[in-house]
C-alpha positions as CSV (number, residue, x, y, z in Angstrom):
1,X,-73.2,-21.6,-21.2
2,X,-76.3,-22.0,-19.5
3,X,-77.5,-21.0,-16.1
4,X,-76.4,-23.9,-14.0
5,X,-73.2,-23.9,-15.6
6,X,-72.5,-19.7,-14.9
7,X,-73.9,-20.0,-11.2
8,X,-71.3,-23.0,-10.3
9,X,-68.5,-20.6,-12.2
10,X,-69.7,-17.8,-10.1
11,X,-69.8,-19.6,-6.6
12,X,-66.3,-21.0,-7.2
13,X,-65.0,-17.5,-7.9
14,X,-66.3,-16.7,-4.8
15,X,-65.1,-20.0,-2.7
16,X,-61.6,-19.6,-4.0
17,X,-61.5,-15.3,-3.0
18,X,-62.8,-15.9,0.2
19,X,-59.9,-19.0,1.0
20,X,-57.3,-16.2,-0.2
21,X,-58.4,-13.6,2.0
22,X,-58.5,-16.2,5.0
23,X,-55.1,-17.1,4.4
24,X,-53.8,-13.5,4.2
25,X,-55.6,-12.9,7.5
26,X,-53.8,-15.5,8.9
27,X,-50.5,-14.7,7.6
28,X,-50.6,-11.1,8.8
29,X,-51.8,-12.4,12.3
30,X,-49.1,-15.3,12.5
31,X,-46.5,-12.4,11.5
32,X,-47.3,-10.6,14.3
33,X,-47.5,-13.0,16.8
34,X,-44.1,-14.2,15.7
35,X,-42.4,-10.7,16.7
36,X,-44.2,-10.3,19.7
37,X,-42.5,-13.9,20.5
38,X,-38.7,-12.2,19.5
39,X,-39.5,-9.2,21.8
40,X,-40.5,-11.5,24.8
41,X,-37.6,-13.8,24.5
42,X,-35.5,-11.1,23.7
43,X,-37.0,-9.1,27.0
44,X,-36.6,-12.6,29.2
45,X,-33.1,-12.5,28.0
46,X,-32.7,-9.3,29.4
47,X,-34.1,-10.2,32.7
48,X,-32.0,-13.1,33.4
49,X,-28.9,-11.4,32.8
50,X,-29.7,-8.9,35.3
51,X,-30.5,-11.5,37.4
52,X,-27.6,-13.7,36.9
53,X,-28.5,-16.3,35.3
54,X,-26.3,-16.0,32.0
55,X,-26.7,-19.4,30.6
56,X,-30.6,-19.0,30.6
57,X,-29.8,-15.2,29.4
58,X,-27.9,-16.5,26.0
59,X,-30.2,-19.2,25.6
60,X,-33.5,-16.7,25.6
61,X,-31.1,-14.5,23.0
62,X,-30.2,-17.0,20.7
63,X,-33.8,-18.1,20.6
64,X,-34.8,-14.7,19.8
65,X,-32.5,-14.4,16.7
66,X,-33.4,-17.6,15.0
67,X,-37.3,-16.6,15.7
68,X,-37.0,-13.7,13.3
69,X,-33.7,-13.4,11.5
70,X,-34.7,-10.0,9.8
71,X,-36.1,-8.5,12.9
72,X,-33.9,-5.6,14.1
73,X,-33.8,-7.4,17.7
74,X,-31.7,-10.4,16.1
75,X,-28.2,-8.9,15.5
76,X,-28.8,-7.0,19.4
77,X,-29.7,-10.6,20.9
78,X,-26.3,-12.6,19.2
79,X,-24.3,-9.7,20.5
80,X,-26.2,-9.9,23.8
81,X,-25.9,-13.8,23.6
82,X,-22.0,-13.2,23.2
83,X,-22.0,-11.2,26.5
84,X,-23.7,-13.3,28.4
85,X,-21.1,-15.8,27.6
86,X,-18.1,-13.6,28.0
87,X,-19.0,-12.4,31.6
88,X,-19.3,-16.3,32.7
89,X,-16.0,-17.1,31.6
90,X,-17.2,-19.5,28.4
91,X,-14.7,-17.8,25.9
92,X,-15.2,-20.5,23.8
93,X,-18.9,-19.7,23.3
94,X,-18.5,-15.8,23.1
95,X,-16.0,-16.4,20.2
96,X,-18.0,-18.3,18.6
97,X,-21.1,-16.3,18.3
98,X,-19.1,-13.0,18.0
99,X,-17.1,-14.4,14.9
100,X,-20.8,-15.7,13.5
101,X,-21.9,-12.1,14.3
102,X,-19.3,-10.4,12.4
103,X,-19.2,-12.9,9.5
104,X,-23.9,-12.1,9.2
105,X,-23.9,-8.8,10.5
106,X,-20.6,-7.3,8.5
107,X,-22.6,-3.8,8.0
108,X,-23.8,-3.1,11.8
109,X,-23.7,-0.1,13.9
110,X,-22.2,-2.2,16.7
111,X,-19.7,-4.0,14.4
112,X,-17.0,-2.2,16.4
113,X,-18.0,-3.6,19.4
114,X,-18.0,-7.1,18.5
115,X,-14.3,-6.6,17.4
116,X,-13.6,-5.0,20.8
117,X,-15.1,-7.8,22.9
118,X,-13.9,-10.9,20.4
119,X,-10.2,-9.1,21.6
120,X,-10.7,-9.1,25.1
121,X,-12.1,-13.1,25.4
122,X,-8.6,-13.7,23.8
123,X,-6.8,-11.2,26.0
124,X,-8.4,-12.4,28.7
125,X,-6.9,-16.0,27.6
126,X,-3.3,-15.0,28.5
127,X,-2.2,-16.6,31.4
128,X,2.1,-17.5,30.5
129,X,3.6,-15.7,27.8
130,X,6.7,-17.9,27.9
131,X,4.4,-20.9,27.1
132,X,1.2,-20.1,25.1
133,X,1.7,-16.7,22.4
134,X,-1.6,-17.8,20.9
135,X,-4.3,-16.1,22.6
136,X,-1.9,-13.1,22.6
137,X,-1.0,-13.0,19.1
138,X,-4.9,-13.7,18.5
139,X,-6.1,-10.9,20.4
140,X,-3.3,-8.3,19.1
141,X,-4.6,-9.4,15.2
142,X,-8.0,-8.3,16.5
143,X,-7.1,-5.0,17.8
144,X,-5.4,-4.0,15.1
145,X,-8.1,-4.7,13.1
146,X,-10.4,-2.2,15.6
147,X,-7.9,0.1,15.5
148,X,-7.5,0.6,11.8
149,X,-11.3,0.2,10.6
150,X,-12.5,2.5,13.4
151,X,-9.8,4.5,14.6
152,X,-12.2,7.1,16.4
153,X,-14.4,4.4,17.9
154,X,-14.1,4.7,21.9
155,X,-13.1,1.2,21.8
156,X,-10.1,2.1,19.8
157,X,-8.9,4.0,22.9
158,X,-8.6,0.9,25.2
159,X,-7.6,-1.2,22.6
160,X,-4.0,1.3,21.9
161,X,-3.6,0.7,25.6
162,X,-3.8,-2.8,25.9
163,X,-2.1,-3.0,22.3
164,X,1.3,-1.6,24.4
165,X,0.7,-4.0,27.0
166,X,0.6,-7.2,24.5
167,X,3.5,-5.7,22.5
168,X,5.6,-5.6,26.1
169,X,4.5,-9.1,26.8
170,X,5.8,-10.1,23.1
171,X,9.0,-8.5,23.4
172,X,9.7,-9.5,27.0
173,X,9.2,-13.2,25.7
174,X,12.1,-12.1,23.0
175,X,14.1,-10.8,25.4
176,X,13.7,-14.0,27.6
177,X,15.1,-16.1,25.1
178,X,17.3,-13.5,23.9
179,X,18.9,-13.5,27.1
180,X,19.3,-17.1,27.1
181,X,21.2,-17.6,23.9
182,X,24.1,-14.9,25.3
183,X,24.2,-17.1,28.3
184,X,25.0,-20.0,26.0
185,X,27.4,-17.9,23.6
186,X,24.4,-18.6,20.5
187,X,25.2,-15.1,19.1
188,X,23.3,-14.9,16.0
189,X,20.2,-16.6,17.7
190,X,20.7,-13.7,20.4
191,X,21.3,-11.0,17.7
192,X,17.1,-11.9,16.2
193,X,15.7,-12.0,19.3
194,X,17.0,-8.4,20.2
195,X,16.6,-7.6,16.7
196,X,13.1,-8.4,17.2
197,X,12.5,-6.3,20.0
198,X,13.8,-3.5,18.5
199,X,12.8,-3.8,14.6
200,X,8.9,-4.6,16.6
201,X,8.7,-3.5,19.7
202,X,10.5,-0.2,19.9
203,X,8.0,1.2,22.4
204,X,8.2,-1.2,24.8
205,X,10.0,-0.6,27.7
206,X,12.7,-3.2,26.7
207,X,14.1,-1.1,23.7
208,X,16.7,0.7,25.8
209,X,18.1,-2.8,27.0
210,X,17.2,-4.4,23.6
211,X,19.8,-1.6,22.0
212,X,22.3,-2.2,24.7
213,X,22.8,-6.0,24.1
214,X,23.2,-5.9,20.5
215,X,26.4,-3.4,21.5
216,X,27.2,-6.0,23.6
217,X,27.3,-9.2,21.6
218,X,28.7,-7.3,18.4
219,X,31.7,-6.0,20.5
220,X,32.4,-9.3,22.2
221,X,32.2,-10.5,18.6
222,X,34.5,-8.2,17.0
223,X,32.1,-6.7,14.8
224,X,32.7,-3.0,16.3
225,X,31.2,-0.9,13.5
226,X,28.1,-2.5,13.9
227,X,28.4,-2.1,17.9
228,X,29.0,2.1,17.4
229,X,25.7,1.8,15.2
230,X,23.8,0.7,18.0
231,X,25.7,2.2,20.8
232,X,24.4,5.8,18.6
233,X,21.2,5.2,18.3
234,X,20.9,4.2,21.7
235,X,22.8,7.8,22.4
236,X,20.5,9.5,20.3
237,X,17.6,8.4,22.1
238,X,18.4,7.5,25.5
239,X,21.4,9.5,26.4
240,X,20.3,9.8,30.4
241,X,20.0,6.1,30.1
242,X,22.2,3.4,32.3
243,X,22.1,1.2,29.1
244,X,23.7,3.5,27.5
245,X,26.2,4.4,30.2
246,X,27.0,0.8,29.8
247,X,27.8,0.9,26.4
248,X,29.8,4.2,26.4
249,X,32.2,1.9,28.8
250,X,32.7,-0.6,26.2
251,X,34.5,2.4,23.9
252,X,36.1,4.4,26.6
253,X,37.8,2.6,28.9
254,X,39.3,5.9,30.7
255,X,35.9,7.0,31.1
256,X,35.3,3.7,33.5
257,X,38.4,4.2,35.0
258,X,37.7,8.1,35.7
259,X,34.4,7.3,37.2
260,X,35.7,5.0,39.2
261,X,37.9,7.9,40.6
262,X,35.8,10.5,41.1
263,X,33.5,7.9,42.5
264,X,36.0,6.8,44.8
265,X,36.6,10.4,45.8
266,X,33.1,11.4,46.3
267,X,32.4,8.1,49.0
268,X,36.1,9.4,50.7
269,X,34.7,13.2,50.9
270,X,31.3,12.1,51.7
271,X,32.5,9.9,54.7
272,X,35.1,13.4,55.7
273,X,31.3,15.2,55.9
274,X,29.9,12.4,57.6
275,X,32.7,12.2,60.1
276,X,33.2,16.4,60.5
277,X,28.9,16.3,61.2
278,X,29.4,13.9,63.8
279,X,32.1,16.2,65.3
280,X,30.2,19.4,65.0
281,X,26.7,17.5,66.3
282,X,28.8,16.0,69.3
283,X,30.2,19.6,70.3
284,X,26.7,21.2,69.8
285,X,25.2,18.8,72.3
286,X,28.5,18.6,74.6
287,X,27.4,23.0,74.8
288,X,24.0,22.5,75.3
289,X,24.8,20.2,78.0
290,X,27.4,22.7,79.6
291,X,24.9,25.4,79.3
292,X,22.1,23.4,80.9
293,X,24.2,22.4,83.9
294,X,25.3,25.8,84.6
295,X,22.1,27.5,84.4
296,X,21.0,24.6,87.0
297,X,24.1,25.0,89.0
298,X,23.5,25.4,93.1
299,X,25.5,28.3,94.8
C-alpha cells in the first residue's frame, strides 16, 4: 500500500473514533437529562397533590413513569397516580392503575399497599347490600389476599376489621332473605340462607339468631333431632342468650308456663312494694308536715 492509500486508511480510522465518541457523549448527556425530566414531573406531581389539584397530580405521575420505566421513581409515581385518583372519587381509574401496578411491580416493597388501597376503592363502592354484593365480594377477595400474603403488614390490621364488617353485611343480606322465605313457609330455601350464616359467618353478630331459626323451622317441620342439634350448640355457646331462651321454650313447655308464673308474681309483688312505698312516703311527709306545724304553732 502506498502512502496516499495508508494516510486515507489512517484519517478514516480517526473520522469514524471521533463519530463514536460524540455519540457516547450524547447518549450519556441525553440519559441524564431524561431523569432529571422523571424527577421534575414526578416533584410537580407532588406539588399539585398538595395543592389539590389531583387530576393534574396523576397526570404529572403517569408522565413520570412512562419517561423512565426502570427509574426507581416509576413504580412510586403509578402508586402515587393511583392515589390521586382514589382521594377524587375516580375508582374506576385507581383500580385501574393499582391492578397495572401489581400485575408490573409484583416484587415491590409497597406491594402491600397497593392491595390495601385496591380494597378500599371497592369497599368504598358499597352503597346497598340488598342490591349490589359485587363491590363487596370484590373488596373481601382483596383482603384476604392482604391478609394471607402479609399477615404482619399494618395494613393487615384494618383490613381484619373491615373484613368483620363485610362478613356482617354478607350475612345480614342472608339473613334478609332468610327471613323472607319463613314468612312464605319456603323451608328448605330458609334452612341455606341460615345455613349460610352460620357455616360462613359464625362471627357475625347474626350467629346467635342464625342458630335460633334453624331450631325454629326444623321443629315446625317435625324434624326435632335436628332442632336439639342446633338448640345445643346454640346452648353451648350462648347460654345467657335470648335466642336461646327462645328455643329452650320450644322443648319445655312448663318452663314457659313457670316463667310466666313467677313473672306474673314478681309484677304482683313489685306493684305490693310500689303501693306499701307510696304508703310509707305519704306517712313520712304527713310527720314532717305535723312536726313543721307544731314547731310553728302560736300560743
Amino acid at each position: 500500500m502506498n502512502f496516499i492509500g495508508r494516510f486515507i486508511l489512517v484519517l478514516l480510522i480517526f473520522i469514524f473514533s471521533a463519530c463514536s465518541k460524540e455519540t457516547i457523549k450524547k447518549s450519556t448527556i441525553k440519559e441524564k437529562s431524561l431523569d432529571a425530566q422523571v424527577l421534575e414531573a414526578y416533584k410537580e406531581g407532588k406539588i399539585a397533590l398538595e395543592e389539590g389539584d389531583v387530576l393534574f397530580a396523576a397526570k404529572k405521575f403517569n408522565e413520570a413513569e412512562i419517561l423512565f420505566p426502570q427509574s426507581k421513581y416509576a413504580p412510586k409515581s403509578a402508586l402515587m397516580a393511583a392515589y390521586s385518583y382514589y382521594i377524587q372519587d375516580y375508582y374506576g381509574d385507581s383500580i385501574a392503575e393499582l391492578e397495572r401496578f401489581i400485575k408490573i411491580y409484583s416484587n415491590h416493597e409497597d406491594l402491600d399497599y397497593a392491595y390495601y388501597l385496591l380494597a378500599i376503592c371497592y369497599y368504598e363502592q358499597i352503597v346497598d347490600e340488598k342490591k349490589d354484593l359485587q363491590s363487596i365480594l370484590n373488596s373481601k377477595e382483596i383482603f384476604e389476599i392482604l391478609i394471607k400474603k402479609y399477615p404482619k403488614s399494618e395494613y393487615s390490621i384494618d383490613a381484619n376489621f373491615k373484613m368483620d364488617l363485610i362478613n356482617d353485611i354478607l350475612a345480614s343480606k342472608d339473613m334478609y332473605i332468610g327471613r323472607y322465605y319463613v314468612d312464605k313457609k319456603k323451608w328448605i330455601s330458609a334452612i341455606n340462607r341460615f345455613r349460610s350464616v352460620v357455616d360462613n359467618y359464625d362471627k357475625s353478630i347474626y350467629i346467635e339468631e342464625a342458630l335460633y331459626r334453624l331450631v325454629e323451622i326444623y321443629y315446625l317441620i317435625g324434624l326435632t333431632d335436628e332442632a336439639k342439634k342446633y338448640a345445643k350448640l346454640l346452648g353451648y355457646n350462648y347460654q345467657s342468650s335470648e335466642w336461646y331462651e327462645k328455643s329452650y321454650v320450644m322443648f319445655d313447655k312448663k318452663y314457659s308456663n313457670n316463667k310466666r308464673i313467677l313473672t306474673s308474681k314478681n309484677k304482683k309483688s313489685n306493684i305490693l312494694i310500689r303501693k306499701f312505698k307510696s304508703l310509707f312516703d305519704w306517712d313520712e311527709k304527713k310527720w314532717n308536715y305535723k312536726k313543721i306545724f307544731k314547731e310553728n304553732k302560736i300560743n
